[in-house]
C-alpha positions in Angstrom: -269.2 -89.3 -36.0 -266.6 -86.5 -36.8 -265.4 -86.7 -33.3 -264.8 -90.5 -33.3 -262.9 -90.0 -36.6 -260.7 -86.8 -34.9 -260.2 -89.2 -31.8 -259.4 -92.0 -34.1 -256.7 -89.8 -36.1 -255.0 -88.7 -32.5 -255.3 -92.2 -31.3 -253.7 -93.9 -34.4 -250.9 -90.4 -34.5 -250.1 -91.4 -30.7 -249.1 -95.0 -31.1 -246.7 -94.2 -34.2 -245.0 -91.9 -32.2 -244.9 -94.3 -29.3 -243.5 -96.7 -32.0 -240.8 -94.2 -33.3 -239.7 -93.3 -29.7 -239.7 -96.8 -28.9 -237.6 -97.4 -31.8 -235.4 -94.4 -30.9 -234.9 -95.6 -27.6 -233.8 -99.5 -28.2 -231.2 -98.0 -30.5 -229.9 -95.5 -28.2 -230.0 -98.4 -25.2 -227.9 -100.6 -27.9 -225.2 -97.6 -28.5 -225.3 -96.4 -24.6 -227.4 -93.4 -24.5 -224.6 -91.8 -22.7 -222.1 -91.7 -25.6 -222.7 -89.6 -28.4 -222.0 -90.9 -32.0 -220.5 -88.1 -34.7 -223.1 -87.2 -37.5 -221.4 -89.7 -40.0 -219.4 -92.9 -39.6 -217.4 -93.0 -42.9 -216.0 -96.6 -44.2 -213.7 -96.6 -47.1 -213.7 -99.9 -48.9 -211.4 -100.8 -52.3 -213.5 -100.7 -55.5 -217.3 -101.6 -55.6 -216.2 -105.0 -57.5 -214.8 -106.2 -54.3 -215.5 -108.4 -51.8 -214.7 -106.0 -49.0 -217.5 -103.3 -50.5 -219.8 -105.5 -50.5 -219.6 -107.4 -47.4 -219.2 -103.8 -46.0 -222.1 -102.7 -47.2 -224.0 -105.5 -46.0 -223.6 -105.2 -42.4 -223.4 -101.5 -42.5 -226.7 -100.8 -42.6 -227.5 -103.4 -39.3 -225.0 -100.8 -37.4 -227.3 -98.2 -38.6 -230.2 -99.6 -37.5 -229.0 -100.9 -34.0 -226.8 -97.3 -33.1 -229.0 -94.8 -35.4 -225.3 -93.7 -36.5 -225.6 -92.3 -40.0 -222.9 -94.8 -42.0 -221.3 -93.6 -45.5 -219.1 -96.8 -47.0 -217.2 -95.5 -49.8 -215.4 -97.0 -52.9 -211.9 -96.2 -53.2 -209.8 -98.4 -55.6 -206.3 -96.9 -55.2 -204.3 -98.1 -52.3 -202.5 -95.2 -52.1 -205.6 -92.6 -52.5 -207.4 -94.3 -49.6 -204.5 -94.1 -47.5 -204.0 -90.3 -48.0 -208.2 -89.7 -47.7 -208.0 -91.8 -44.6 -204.9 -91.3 -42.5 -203.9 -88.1 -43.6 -206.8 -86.1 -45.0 -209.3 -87.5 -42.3 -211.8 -88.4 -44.7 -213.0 -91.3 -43.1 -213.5 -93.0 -39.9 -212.7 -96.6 -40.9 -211.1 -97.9 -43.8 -210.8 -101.3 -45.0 -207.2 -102.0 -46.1 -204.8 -105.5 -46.5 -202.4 -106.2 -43.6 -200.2 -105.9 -46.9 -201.2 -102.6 -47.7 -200.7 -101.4 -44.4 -197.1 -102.4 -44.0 -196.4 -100.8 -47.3 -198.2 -97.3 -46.2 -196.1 -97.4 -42.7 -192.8 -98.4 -44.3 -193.0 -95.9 -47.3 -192.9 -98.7 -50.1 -193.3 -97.2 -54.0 -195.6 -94.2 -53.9 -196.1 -94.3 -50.6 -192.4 -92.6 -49.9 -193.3 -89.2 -50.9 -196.2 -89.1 -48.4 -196.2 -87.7 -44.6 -196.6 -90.8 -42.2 -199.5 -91.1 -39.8 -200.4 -93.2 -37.1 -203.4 -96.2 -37.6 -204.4 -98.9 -35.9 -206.4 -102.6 -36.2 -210.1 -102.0 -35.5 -211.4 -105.5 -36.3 -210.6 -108.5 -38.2 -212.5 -108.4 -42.1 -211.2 -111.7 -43.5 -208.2 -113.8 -44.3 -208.8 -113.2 -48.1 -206.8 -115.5 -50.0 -204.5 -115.3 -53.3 -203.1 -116.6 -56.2 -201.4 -116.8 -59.3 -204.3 -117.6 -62.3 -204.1 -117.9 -65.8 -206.9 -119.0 -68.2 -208.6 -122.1 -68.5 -207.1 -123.1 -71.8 -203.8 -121.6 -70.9 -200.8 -124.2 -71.7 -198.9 -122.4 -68.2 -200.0 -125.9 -65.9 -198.0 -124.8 -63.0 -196.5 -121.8 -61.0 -192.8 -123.2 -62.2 -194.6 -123.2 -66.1 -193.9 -119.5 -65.7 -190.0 -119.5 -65.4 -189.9 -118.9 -69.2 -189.6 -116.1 -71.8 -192.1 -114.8 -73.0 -194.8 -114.8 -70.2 -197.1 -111.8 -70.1 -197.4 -111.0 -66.3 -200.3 -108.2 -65.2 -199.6 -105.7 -63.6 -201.8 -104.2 -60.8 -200.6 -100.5 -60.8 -202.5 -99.0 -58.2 -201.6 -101.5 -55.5 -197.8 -101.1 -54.5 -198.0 -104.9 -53.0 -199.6 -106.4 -55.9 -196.9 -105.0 -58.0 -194.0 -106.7 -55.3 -196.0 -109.4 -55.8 -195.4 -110.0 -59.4 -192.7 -108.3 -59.5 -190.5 -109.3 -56.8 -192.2 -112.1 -55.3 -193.6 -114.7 -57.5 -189.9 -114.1 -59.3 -187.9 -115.0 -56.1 -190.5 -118.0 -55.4 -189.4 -119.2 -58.6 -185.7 -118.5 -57.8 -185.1 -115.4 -60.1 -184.3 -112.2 -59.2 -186.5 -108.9 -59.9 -184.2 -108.2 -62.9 -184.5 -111.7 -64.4 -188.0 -111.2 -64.4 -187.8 -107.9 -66.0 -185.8 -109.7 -69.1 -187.5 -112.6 -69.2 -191.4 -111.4 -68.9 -193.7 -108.8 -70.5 -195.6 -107.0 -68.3 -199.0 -105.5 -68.8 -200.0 -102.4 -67.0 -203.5 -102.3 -65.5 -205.0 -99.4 -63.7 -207.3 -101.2 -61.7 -207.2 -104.3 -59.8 -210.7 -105.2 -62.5 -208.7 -104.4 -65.3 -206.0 -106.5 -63.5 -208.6 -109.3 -63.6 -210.1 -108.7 -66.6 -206.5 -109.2 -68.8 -206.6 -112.8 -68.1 -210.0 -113.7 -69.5 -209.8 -111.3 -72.4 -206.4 -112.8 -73.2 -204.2 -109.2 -72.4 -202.0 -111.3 -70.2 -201.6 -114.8 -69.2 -201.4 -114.8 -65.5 -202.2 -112.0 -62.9 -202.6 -112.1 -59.1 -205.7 -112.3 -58.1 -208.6 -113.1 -55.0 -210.7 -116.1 -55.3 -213.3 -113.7 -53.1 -214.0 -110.9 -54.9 -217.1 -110.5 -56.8 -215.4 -110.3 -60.7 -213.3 -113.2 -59.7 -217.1 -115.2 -59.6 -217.7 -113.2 -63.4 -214.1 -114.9 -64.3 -215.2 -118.2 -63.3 -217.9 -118.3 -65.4 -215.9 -117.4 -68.3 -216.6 -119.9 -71.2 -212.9 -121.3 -70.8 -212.7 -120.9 -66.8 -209.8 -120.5 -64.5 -206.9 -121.9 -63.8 -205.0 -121.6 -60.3 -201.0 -121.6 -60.1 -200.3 -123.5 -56.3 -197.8 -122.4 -54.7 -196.8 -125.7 -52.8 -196.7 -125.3 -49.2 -193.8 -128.0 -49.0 -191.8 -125.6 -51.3 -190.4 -124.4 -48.2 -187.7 -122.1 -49.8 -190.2 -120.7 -52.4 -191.9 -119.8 -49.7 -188.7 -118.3 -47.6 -187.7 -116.7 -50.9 -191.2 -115.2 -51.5 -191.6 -113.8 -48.1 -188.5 -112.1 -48.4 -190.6 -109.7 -50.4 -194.2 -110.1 -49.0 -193.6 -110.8 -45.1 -196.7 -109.9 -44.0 -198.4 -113.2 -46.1 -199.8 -116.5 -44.2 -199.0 -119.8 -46.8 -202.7 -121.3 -46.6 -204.5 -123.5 -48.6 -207.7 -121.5 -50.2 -210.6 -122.9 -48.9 -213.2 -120.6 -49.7 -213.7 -118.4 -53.1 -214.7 -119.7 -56.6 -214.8 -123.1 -57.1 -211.8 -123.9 -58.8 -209.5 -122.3 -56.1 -210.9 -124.5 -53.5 -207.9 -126.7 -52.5 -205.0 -125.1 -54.3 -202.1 -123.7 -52.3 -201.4 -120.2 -52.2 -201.3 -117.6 -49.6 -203.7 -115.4 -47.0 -203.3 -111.6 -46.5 -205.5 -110.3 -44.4 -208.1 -107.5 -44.7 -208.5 -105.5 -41.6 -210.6 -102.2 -41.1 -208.5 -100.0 -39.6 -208.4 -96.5 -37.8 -206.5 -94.1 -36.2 -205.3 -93.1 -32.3 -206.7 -89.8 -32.8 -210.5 -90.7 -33.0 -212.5 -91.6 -29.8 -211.6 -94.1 -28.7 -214.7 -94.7 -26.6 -216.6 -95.0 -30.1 -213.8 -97.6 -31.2 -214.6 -99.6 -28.4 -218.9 -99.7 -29.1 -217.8 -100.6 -33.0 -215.6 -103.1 -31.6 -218.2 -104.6 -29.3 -221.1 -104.6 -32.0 -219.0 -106.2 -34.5 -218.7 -108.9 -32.0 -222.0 -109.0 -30.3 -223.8 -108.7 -33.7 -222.2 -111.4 -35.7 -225.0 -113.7 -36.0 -227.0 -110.9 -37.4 -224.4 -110.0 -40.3 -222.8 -113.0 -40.5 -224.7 -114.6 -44.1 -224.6 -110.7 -45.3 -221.9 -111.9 -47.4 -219.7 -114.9 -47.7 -216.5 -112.9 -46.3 -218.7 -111.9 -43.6 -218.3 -114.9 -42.1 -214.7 -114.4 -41.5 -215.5 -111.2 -39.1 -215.8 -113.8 -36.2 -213.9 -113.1 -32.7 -212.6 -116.6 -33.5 -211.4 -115.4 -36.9 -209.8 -112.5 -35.3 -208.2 -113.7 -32.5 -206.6 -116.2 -34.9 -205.3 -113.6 -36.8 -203.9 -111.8 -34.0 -201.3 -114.9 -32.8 -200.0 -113.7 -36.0 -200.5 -109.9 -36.4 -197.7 -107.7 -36.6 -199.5 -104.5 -36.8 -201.0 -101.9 -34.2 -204.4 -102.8 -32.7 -206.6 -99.7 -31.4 -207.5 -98.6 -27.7 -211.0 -99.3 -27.9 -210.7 -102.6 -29.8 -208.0 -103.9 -26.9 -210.3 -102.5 -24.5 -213.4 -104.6 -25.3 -210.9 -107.6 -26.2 -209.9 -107.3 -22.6 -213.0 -107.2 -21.2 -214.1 -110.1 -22.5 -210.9 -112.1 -22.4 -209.4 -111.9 -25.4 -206.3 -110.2 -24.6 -203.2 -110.9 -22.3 -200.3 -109.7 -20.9 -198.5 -111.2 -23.8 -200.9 -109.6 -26.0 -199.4 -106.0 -24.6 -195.8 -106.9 -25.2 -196.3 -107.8 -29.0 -198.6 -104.6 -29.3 -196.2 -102.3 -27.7 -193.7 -103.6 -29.8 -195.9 -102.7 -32.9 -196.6 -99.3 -31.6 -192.5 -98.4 -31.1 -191.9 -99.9 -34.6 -194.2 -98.1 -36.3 -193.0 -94.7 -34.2 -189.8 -95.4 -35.6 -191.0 -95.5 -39.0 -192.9 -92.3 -38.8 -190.4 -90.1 -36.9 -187.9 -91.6 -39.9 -190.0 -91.1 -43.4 -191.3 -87.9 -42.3 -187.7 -86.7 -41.0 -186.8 -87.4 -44.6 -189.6 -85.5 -46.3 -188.2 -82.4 -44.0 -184.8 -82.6 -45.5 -186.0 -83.5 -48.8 -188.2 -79.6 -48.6 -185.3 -77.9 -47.0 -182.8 -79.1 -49.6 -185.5 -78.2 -52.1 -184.9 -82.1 -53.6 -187.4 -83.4 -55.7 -189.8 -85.5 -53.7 -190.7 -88.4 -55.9 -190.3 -92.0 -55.3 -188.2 -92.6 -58.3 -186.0 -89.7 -57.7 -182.6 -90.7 -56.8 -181.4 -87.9 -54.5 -184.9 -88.1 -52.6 -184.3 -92.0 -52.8 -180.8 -91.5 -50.3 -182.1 -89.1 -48.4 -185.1 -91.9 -47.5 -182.4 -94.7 -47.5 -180.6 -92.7 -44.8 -183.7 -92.1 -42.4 -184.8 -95.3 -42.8 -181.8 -98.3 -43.1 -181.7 -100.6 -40.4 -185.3 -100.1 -39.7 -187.2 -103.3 -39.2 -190.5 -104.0 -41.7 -193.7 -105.3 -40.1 -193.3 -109.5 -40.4 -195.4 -111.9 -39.8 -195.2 -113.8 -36.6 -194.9 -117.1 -37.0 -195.4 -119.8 -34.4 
């Protein structure tokens, strides 16, 4: 009886191992058992309020299971921290960060001038998230030419240099004022988070902010007991639009068709989330990311409602459009499965020179900057020529437009 037990007990040991191995093994066949993943793939994402952390956290796991690649996604809500713990610190391996965002980290905008530059590059398409001006349910501001008053309490996203442009600089030229107009005219109210950004319109700080119709406290603003209301910025406002781009060339004018309810419709304007990463990582593991974010859509694809946007259609969509560096691997598997072109190259190398330029200029400034012992700070105004001087006559990243 004892023996049948012991036999039992070996037999019962032998078929969970042969179930672990099996396991083992279809995850190394899905990776390529020749290829050798790193002991962590690191993601950063904005805030844990956002769209992008948790769609990204979704389909994270599915990698996991399908590579056996240990995955890390972390929160980072500053712009310009995730930047310097991605490109420049190494931090992570991936980061999710707006085509908006990446312009502004390449061309040294705001805070971004008294860092060193660093190569990156597209990795996949994340979503065409879309924006507008809001204001409060109740508010008496009906439409985006309601604000071109005194008096208007505007929010202020600090720790995104492109949502400040945006409100800034932007919705002011849209409206046919000039940054300084704006100043004079409007109060605005500093928020240290893009939440706290959200949060000043439904607790009455402010009465209009820029916002996502996506991410997950927009949905909490909705329900709010007086609800949303979204400023369109008409798409037949065609020098609005030239006037705003001026400022924000990187945008797509869109109508919003997916979000919260009440922006379904309303005109306003797509800037794309992208995860990128840099030249200097394998390239061979770009590639296999590449390739499972493609193969695997069906599987992550109702993860989250963004997640849907991570198609190959999606993303090639983007790219007739994309100003910006794509990676080695990603071109690589894009190629192989013909989604990439000669023309493809030409725009790409492009990218690549202009964003050479732009490194070899901001960082030749932060050299003279150290040797002259000048104050490197983005509102210092020696520093300020010294970067004016590298970098006049340099193109920004712009949108390609058919």
């Amino acid at each position: 009886m004892k023996k049948s037990v012991l036999f039992g007990a070996i037999i019962s040991c032998l078929m969970i191992l042969v179930l672990v191995f099996s396991a083992t093994a279809l995850a190394q066949q899905k990776a390529g058992n020749d290829f050798k993943w790193p002991p962590m793939f690191r993601i950063a994402t904005p805030t844990t309020q956002s769209a992008s952390f948790a769609s990204t956290n979704g389909w994270a796991p599915l990698l996991r299971n399908d590579t056996g690649v240990n995955i890390r996604v972390v929160p980072e809500d500053s712009e310009l921290r995730r930047y310097m713990r991605f490109a420049i610190s190494k931090e992570f391996e991936m980061a999710s960060i707006s085509i908006a965002d990446g312009a502004a980290s390449m061309e040294g905008q705001d805070g971004y001038k008294t860092q060193r530059a660093m190569p990156t590059r597209i990795l996949w398409f994340q979503n065409d998230t879309p924006w507008s001006f809001v204001v409060r349910g109740d508010s008496d501001i009906k439409t985006v030419y309601d604000l071109k008053k005194k008096g208007v309490r505007v929010a202020l996203s600090t720790q995104s240099p492109p949502m400040m442009v945006a409100v800034q600089e932007a919705l002011p030229a849209f409206l046919g004022w000039t940054k300084e107009e704006a100043a004079a005219n409007w109060t605005f109210v500093p928020a240290g988070s893009y939440p706290d950004n959200c949060r000043s319109i439904t607790d009455g700080r402010a009465d209009v902010a820029y916002v996502t119709p996506i991410s997950s406290i927009t949905f909490e603003m909705e329900a709010h007991p007086r609800g949303l209301r979204w400023l369109a910025l008409p798409l037949d406002d065609k020098a609005g639009w030239q006037r705003f781009m001026d400022f924000r060339p990187t945008v797509i004018p869109v109508t919003m068709d997916f979000g919260v309810k009440s922006a379904l419709g309303v005109d306003g304007l797509a800037s794309a989330f992208l995860y990128y990463t840099r030249p200097d990582l394998d390239q061979e593991m770009v590639y296999r990311v590449a390739k499972w974010l493609h193969e695997s859509f069906d599987d992550y694809k109702d993860v989250h409602a963004i997640a849907k946007r991570m198609s190959l259609d999606h993303f090639r969509k983007f790219l007739n459009h994309n100003p910006y560096p794509v990676a080695e691997g990603t071109i690589r598997y894009l190629r192989e499965i013909g989604q990439w072109t000669e023309a493809d190259d030409q725009w790409n190398n492009d990218a690549i020179a202009l964003q050479e330029r732009w490194i070899a200029a901001r960082n030749a400034a932060l050299d003279e900057a150290e040797a002259k012992k000048v104050k490197v700070h983005f509102e210092e105004p020696e520093f300020l020529a010294i970067f004016k001087k590298h970098t006049e006559g340099i193109p920004v990243f712009t949108t390609r437009l058919d």
